[in-house]
N, C-alpha and C positions, 0 to 999 in steps of 0.2 A: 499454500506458501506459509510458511512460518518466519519470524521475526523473533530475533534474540532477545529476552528481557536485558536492560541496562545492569550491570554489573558492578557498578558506582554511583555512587549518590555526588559526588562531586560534579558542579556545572559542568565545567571544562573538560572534562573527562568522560561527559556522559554526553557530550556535545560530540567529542571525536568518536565514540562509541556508534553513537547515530548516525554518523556520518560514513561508517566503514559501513556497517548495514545495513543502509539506504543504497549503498553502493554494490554491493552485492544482490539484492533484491533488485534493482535496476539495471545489472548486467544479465541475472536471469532472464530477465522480462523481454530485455533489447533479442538475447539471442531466441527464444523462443516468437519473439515478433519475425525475426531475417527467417526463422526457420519456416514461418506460417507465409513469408512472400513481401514484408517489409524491409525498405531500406532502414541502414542503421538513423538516417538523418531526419526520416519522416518519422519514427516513433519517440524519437530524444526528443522532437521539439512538440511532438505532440504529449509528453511527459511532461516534459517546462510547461506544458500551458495547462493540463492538469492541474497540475503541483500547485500552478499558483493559483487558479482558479479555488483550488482547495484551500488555501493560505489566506487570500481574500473572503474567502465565507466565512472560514476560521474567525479573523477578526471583528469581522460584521456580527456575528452568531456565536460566541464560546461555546462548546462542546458541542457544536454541529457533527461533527465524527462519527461521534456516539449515537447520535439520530438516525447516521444514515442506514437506507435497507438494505437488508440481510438478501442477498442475490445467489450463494451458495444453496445450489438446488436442495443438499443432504439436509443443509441447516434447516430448509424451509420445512422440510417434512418433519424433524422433531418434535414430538409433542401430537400430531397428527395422528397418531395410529397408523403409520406409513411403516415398511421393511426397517427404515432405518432408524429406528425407535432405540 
């Protein structure tokens, strides 16, 4: 999944930017969850608690994000001398 870079450097603008494409990004995710055999109600609030659970370390940890592991099988073999080199 890709994610749009911000297209403005202005807050308020890059605040609504974020907002449409978090939004988009989370209707993929929703219909690919109902596709795999989730309700729309049990993935949104399992999102919500994600999100914030994320938002919460955020603030405890600044650039926790950036820490997190790389779980992208492709990724992990980079560098490895694996096919996908």
């Amino acid at each position: 999944m890709s994610f749009p870079p911000p297209r403005s450097e202005e807050a308020t603008q890059r605040l609504q930017e974020s907002r449409l494409a978090a939004r988009m990004a989370l209707e993929a995710v929703v219909a690919a969850a109902n596709e795999a055999g989730w309700n729309t109600w049990e993935i949104t609030d399992a999102l919500v608690d994600a999100a914030l659970h994320l938002k919460h370390a955020e603030s405890a940890d600044p650039g926790l994000a950036d820490d997190l592991p790389i779980v992208d099988a492709v990724r992990e073999q980079i560098g490895h001398g694996e096919q996908f080199d």
